[in-house]
KEBA-422024 format. One record per residue (C-alpha): residue in three letters; x, y, z. Coordinates in steps of 0.25 Angstrom, whole numbers, plus 2048, in hexadecimal, padded with zeros to 3 digits. Example, Ala and Ser with C-alpha at 12.3 -4.5 7.8 and 13.67 -1.06 7.14 Angstrom:
REM KEBA-422024
SITE  residuo   c1   c2   c3
SITE      ALA  831  7EE  81F
SITE      SER  837  7FC  81D
This chain:
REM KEBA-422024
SITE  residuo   c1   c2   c3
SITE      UNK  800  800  800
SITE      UNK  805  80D  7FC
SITE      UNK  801  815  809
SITE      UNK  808  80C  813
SITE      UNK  814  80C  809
SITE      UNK  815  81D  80B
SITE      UNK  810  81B  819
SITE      UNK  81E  811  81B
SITE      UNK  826  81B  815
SITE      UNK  821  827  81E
SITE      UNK  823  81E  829
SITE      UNK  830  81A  829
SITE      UNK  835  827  827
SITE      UNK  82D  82F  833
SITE      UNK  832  824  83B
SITE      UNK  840  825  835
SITE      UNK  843  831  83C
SITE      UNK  842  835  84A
SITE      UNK  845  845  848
SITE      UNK  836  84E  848
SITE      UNK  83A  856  83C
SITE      UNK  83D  84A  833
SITE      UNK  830  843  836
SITE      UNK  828  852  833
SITE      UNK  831  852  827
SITE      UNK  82B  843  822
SITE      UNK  81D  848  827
SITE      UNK  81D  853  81D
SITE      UNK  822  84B  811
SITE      UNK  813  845  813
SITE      UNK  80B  850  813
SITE      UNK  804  84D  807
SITE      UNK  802  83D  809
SITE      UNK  7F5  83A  80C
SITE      UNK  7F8  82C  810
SITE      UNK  804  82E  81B
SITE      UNK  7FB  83B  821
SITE      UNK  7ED  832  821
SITE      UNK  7F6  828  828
SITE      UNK  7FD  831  832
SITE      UNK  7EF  838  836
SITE      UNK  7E8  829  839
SITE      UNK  7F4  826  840
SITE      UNK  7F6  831  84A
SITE      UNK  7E7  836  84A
SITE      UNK  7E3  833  858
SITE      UNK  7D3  834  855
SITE      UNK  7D6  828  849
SITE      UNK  7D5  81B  852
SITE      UNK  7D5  80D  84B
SITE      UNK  7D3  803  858
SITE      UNK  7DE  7FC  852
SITE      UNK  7EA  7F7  85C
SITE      UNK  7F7  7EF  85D
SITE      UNK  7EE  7E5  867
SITE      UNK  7E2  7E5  85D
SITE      UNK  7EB  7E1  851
SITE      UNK  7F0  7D5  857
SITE      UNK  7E2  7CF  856
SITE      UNK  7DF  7C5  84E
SITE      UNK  7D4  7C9  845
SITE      UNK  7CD  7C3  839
SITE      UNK  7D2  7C6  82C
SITE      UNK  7CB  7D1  822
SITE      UNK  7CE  7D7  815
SITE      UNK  7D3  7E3  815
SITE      UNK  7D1  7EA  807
SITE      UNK  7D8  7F9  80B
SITE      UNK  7E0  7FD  802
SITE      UNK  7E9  806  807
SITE      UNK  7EC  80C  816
SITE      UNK  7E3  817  815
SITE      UNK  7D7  80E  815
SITE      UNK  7DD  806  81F
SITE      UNK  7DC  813  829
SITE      UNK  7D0  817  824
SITE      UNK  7CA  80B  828
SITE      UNK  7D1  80D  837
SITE      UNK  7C9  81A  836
SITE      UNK  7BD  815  837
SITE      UNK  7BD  806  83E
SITE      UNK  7C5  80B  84A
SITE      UNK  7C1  801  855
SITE      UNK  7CC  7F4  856
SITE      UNK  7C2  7EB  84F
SITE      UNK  7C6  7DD  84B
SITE      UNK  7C2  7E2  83F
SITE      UNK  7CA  7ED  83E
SITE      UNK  7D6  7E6  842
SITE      UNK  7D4  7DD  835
SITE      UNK  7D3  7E7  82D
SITE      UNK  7E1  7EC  832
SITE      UNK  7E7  7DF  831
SITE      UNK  7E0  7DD  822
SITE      UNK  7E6  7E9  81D
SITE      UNK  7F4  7E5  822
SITE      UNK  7F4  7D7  81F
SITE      UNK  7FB  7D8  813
SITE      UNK  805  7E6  816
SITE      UNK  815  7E4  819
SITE      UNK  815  7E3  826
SITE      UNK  81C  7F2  828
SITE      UNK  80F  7F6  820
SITE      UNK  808  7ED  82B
SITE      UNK  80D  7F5  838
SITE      UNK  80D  803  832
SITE      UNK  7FD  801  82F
SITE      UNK  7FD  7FA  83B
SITE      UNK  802  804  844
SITE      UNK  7F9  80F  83B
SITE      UNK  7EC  808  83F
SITE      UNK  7F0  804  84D
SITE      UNK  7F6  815  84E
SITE      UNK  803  811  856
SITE      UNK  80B  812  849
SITE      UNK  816  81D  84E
SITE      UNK  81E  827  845
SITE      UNK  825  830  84E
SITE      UNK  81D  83B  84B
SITE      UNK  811  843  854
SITE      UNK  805  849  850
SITE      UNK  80B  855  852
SITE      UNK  814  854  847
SITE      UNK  80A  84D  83E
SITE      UNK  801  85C  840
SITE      UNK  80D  862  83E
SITE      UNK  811  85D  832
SITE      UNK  804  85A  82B
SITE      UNK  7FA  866  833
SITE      UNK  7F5  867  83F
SITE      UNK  7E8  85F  842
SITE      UNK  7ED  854  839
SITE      UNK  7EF  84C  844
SITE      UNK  7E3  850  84E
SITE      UNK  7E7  851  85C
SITE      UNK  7E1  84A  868
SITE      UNK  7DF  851  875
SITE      UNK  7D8  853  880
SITE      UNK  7D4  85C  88C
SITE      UNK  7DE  85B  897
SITE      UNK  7DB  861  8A6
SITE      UNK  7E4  86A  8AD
SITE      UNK  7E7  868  8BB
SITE      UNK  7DC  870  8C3
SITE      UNK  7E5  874  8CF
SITE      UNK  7EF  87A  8C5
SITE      UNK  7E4  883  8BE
SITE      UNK  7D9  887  8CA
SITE      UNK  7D9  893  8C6
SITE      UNK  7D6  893  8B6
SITE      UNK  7C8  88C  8BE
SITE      UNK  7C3  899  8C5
SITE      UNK  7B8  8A0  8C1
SITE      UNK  7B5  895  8B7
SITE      UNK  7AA  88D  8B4
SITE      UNK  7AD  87F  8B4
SITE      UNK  7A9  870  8B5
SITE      UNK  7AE  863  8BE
SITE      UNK  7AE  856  8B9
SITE      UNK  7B4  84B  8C1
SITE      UNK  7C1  846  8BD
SITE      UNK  7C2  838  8B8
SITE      UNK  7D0  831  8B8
SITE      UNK  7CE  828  8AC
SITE      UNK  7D2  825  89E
SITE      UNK  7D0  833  895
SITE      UNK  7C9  830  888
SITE      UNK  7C4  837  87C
SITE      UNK  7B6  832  874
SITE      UNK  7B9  836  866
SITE      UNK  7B1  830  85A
SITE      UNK  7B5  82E  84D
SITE      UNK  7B1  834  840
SITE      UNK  7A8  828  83F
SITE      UNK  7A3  829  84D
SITE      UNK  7AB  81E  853
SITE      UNK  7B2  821  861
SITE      UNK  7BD  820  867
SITE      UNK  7C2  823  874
SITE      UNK  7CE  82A  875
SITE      UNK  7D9  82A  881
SITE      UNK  7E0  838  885
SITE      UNK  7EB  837  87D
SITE      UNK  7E4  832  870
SITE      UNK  7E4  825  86F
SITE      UNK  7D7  81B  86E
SITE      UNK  7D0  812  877
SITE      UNK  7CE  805  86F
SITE      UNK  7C3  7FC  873
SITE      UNK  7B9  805  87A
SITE      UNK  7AF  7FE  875
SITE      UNK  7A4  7FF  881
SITE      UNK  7A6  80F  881
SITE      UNK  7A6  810  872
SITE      UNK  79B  80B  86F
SITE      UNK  792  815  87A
SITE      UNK  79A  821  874
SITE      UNK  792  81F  868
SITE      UNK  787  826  86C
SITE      UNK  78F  832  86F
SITE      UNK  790  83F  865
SITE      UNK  79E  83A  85C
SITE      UNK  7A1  848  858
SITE      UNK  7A5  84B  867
SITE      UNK  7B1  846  86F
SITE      UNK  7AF  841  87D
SITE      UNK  7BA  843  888
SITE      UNK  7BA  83C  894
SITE      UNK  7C1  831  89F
SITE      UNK  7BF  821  89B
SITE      UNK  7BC  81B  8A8
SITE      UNK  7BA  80C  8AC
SITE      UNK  7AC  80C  8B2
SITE      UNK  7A9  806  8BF
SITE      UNK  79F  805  8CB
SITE      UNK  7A8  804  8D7
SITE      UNK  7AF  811  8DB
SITE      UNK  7BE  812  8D7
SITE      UNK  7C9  81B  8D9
SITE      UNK  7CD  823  8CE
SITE      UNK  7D9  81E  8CD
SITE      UNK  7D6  80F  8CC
SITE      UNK  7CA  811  8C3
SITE      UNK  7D5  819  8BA
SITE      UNK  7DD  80C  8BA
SITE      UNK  7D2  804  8B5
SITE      UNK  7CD  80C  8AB
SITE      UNK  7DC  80D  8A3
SITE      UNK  7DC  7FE  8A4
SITE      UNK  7CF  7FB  89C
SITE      UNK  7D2  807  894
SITE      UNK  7E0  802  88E
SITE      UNK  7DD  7F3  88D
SITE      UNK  7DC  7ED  880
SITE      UNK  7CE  7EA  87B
SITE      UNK  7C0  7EC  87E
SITE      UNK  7BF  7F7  889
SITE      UNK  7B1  7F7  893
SITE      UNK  7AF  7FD  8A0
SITE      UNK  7B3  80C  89D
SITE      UNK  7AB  817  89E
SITE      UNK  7AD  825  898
SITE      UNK  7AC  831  89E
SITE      UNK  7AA  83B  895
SITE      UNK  7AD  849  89D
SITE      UNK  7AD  853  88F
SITE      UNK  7A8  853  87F
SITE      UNK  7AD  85A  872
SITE      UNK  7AB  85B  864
SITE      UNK  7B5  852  85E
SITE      UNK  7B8  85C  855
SITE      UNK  7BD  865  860
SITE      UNK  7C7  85B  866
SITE      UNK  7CD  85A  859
SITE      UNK  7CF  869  859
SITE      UNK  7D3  86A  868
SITE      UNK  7C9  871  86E
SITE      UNK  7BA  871  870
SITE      UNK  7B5  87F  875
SITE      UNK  7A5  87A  879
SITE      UNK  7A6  87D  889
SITE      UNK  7AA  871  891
SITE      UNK  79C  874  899
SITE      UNK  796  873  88D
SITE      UNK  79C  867  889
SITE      UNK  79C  860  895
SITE      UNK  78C  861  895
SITE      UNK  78B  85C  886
SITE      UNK  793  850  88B
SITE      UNK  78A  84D  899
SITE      UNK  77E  84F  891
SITE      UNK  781  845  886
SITE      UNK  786  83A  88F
SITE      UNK  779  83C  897
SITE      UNK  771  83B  88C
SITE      UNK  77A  82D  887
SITE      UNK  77B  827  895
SITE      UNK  785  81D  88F
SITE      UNK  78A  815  89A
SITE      UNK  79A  817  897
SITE      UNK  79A  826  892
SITE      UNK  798  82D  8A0
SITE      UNK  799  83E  8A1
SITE      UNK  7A1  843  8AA
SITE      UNK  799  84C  8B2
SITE      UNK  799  858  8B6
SITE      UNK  79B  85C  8C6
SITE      UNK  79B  869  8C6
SITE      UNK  79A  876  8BD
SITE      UNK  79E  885  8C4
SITE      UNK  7A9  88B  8C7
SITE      UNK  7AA  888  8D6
SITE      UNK  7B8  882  8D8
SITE      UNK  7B5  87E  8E5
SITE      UNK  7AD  872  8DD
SITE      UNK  7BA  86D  8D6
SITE      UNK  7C2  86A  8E4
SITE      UNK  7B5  865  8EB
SITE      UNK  7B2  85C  8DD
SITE      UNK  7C0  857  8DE
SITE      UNK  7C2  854  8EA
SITE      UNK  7B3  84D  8E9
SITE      UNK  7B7  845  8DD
SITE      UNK  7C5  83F  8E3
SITE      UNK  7BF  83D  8F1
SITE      UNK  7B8  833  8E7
SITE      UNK  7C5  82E  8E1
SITE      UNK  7C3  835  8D4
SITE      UNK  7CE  83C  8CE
SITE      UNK  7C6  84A  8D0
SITE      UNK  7BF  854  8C5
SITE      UNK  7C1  85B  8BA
SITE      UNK  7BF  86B  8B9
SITE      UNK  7BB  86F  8AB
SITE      UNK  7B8  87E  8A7
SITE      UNK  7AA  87E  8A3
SITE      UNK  7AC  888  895
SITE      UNK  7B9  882  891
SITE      UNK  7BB  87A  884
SITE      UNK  7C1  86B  884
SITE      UNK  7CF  86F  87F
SITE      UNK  7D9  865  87A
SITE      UNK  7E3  867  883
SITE      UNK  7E6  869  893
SITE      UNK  7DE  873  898
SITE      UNK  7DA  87A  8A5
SITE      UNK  7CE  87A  8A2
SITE      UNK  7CD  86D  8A5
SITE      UNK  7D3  869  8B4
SITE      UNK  7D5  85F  8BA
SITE      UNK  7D3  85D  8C9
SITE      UNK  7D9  852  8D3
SITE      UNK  7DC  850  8E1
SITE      UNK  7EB  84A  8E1
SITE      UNK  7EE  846  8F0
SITE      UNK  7FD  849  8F7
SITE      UNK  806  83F  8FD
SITE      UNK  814  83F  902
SITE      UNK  81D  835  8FD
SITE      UNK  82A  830  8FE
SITE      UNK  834  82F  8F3
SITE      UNK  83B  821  8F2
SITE      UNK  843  826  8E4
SITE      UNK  842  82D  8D7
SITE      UNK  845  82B  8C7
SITE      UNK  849  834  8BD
SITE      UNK  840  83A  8B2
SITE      UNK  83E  838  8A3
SITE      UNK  83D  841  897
SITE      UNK  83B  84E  89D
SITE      UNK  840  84B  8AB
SITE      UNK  84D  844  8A7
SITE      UNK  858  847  8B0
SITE      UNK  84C  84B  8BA
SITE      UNK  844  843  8C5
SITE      UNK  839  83B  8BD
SITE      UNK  831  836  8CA
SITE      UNK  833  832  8D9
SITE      UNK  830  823  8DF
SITE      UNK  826  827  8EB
SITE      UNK  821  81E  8F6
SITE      UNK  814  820  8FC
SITE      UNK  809  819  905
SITE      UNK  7FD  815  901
SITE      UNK  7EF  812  906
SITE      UNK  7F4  804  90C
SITE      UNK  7FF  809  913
SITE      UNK  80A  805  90A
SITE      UNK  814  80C  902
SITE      UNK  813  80C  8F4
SITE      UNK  81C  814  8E7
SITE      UNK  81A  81C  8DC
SITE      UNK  821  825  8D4
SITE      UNK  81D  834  8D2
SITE      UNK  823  83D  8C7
SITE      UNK  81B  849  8C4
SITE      UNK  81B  856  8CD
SITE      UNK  82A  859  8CC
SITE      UNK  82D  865  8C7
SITE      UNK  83B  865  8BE
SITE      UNK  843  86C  8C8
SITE      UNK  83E  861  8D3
SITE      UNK  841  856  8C8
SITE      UNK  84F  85C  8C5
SITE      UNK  853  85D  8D4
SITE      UNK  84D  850  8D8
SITE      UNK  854  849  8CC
SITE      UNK  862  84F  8D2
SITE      UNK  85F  84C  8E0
SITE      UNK  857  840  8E1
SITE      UNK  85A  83F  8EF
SITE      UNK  852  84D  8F2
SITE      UNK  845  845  8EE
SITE      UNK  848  836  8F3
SITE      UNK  843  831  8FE
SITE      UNK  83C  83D  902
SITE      UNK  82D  83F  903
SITE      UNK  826  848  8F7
SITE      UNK  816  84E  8F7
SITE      UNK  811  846  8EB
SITE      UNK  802  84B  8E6
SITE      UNK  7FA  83F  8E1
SITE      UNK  7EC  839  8DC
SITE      UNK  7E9  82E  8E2
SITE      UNK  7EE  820  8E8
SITE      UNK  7EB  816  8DF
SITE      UNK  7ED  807  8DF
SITE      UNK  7F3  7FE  8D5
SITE      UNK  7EA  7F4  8D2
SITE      UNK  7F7  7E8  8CF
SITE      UNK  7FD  7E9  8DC
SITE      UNK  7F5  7F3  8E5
SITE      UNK  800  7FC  8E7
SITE      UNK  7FA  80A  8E6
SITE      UNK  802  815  8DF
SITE      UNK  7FE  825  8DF
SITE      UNK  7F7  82A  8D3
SITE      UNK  7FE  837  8CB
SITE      UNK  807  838  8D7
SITE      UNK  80F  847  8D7
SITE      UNK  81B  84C  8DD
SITE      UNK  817  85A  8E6
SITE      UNK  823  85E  8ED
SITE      UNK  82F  857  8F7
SITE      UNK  82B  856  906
SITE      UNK  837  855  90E
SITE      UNK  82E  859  91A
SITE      UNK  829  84A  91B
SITE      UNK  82F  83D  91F
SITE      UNK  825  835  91B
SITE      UNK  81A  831  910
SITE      UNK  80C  836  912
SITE      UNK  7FE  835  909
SITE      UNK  7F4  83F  90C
C-alpha cells in the first residue's frame, strides 16, 4: 500500500533524530501530504478513541474479510466503530494479515495510539497550525486557603468534594460516548454507564468524579482506593457511579472556554439529571449558594467530620475555563503531626544535587510506628541546605500537615495521605498526632 510505504519513510526519519528543530524541519516537508497529516491527527487527536489495546489484540477472534483498501479507510473505520469489539479486532487483524510485518506494527501501534515519534502536539500545531491538534483540558481548582480573598464580596456555590477518578463525558460525532480521564486518555469498557448516557444531550460534555458505588459508609480514602481498582482493570467495568458536578457545550471545551454562568450551568445540569433519574449518573448537589463564607469552614468541617475529602467553592457568574482557576477552589481539612525523621534521599530532575524526600516515623491509631516518605513543602533553600547537612534534619522531629490515616488493605500497615513538610521543630523530643 502506498500510504504505509510514505508513512515508513516519515517515520523513520522523525524517529531518526532526537534534535527538535530537525524533527520540525521533517514536519514541514509534509505539509501538503494529506496522507501522513490524516495520520498524524488520528493518532495524536485525544477526542478520536478506537477501544483497540495491546490486551485486546492478543484475543483470539474469528477471522473476516477485510476489503480496505488502503489505511485511510482502515482509520475511518476506527472512527466510527470505537468500542473494542471482537468484531472490531477482526477487522484490524484482517486488514494486516497480509502486510510486512514492519507494516503490521506501525498500523498496529496507529490503531492502538501508543505509536511514538518523539514529537508533542505542540509541535505538531506549530508546524501545521494551531488547533490541528485539539487540546484537552479541564477545570483545575486553586487552593481555597491561598486565594480567600479573591471569594469576598462574591457570590458563590458549595458543592461537596468527591475524591474520586475525574472523568470527561464526550460524544462523538455519531453520538457515541466515551468517557475520558484528566489527562485524556479513555476509559474502555464502561459498558454499564454508556449505555444510561445515551439519554443525555450528545452536544454537551459532562464533568464529574467516577466513584464505586456502595451502601455502607467508607472513608474517602479507602473508597478512592476501590474506585482506581475497578477503573483500571481490563475488561468490562460495573459498579461505578458518575458524579457529574458541571456541563458544557462541546464546542466550548474545544475552544477552551464556556462563558454560560457556572450557576447557570450547574441548574441546567441538576434539572436534567432530575428529569432522567438514571441510576449511575447522579448531580452533585448544590449545598449552598450566597456569599457568606462563614458557610465554606462550617460545610467543611461538616463534610470531613464525615470523612469526605471536603467541598468545592465555585464563583456563581464564572465560565468553565480550561485551565486552573480561582474560580474554582478547593477546600480541605489536612491534619498536623510531629514526626520524627529516620533518613533522607536525594531528588531527581529539578531537585538533583537537593534533598528529594525525608523517611518519617510516626504512630498510628493502634499504637504502633509506622514509615513514610514526604517530599513536598521544601522550599529550594530548605532543600539545598538539607542536602548539604543531612544531619540538621535527621533524626529530628519535623511538623508534617496531612489528609488522612489511611490503611493499606495488603498488610494493614497504615500510611498518611499527601503527607507535607511544614517546618523543623527542634522544640520536641518526641513524635505527636494531633
Amino acid at each position: 500500500m502506498s500510504d504505509l510505504n510514505d508513512f515508513e519513510i516519515f517515520y523513520q526519519k522523525i524517529t531518526g533524530t532526537t534534535s527538535r528543530l530537525d524533527k520540525e524541519a521533517i514536519l514541514k516537508s509534509y505539509q501538503d501530504n494529506f496522507v501522513i497529516k490524516e495520520i498524524l491527527h488520528f493518532l495524536f487527536n485525544p477526542f478520536i478513541v478506537t477501544g483497540i489495546s495491546e490486551r485486546k489484540l492478543a484475543k483470539k477472534v474469528a477471522d473476516v474479510n477485510c476489503d480496505f483498501q488502503n489505511l485511510s479507510a482502515l482509520l475511518e473505520y476506527f472512527r466510527i466503530h470505537n468500542t473494542g469489539r471482537d468484531e472490531d479486532i477482526a477487522v484490524l487483524k484482517g486488514f494486516t494479515a497480509e502486510l510486512s510485518d514492519a507494516h503490521k506494527q506501525l498500523v498496529n501501534g496507529i490503531i492502538k495510539k501508543d505509536l511514538t515519534l518523539g514529537a508533542s502536539e505542540k509541535t505538531l500545531n506549530k508546524v501545521f497550525g494551531a488547533g490541528f491538534i485539539p487540546s484537552f483540558n479541564v477545570m483545575l481548582a486553586e487552593k481555597y486557603v491561598e486565594n480567600t480573598a479573591f471569594v469576598e464580596g462574591k457570590k458563590f456555590i458549595i458543592t461537596e468534594k468527591f475524591d474520586g477518578v475525574r472523568c470527561m463525558l464526550i460524544f462523538n460525532d455519531a453520538g457515541k460516548p466515551t468517557f475520558f480521564s484528566r489527562a485524556g486518555k479513555s476509559f474502555d469498557d464502561m459498558n454499564e454507564l454508556a449505555q444510561e448516557v445515551m439519554q443525555l444531550d450528545p452536544q454537551y460534555v459532562y464533568d464529574g468524579e467516577l466513584l464505586l458505588g456502595v451502601k455502607e459508609e467508607i472513608n474517602s480514602a479507602d473508597l478512592y482506593r476501590m474506585t482506581v481498582k475497578v477503573t483500571a482493570k481490563d475488561g468490562v467495568k460495573t459498579g461505578l457511579v458518575y458524579n457529574v458536578f458541571d456541563v458544557l457545550p462541546k464546542a466550548d471545551l474545544l475552544n477552551g472556554c464556556c462563558v454560560i454562568p457556572c450557576e447557570e450551568r450547574k441548574t441546567q445540569l441538576s434539572q436534567q439529571l432530575k428529569q432522567l433519574s438514571l441510576p449511575h449518573v447522579k448531580d452533585v448537589p448544590i449545598l449552598y449558594v450566597g456569599n457568606d463564607m462563614k458557610k465554606i469552614d462550617e460545610l467543611c468541617d461538616k463534610y470531613t467530620d464525615l470523612g469526605r475529602e471536603g467541598v468545592m467553592v465555585n464563583i456563581a457568574d464564572a465560565p468553565y475555563e480550561c485551565k486552573r482557576t480561582k474560580n474554582l477552589l478547593k477546600v480541605k481539612r489536612f491534619n498536623t503531626a510531629d514526626v520524627r525523621v529516620l533518613d533522607w534521599e536525594e531528588g531527581t530532575g529539578a531537585n538533583k544535587g537537593k534533598l528529594g524526600a525525608v523517611i518519617v516515623e510516626f504512630i498510628a491509631p493502634d499504637g504502633q510506628k509506622y514509615k513514610c516518605k514526604v517530599g513536598s513543602g521544601f522550599e529550594k533553600e530548605e532543600r539545598e541546605f538539607f542536602f548539604a547537612q543531612p544531619e540538621k534534619i535527621v533524626g529530628h522531629i519535623i511538623e508534617i500537615g496531612y489528609f488522612e490515616l489511611s490503611k493499606n488493605q495488603k498488610d494493614n500497615a497504615f500510611s498518611l495521605r499527601f503527607p507535607t513538610f511544614k517546618c523543623l521543630r527542634d522544640d520536641k523530643n518526641e513524635i505527636s498526632m494531633y
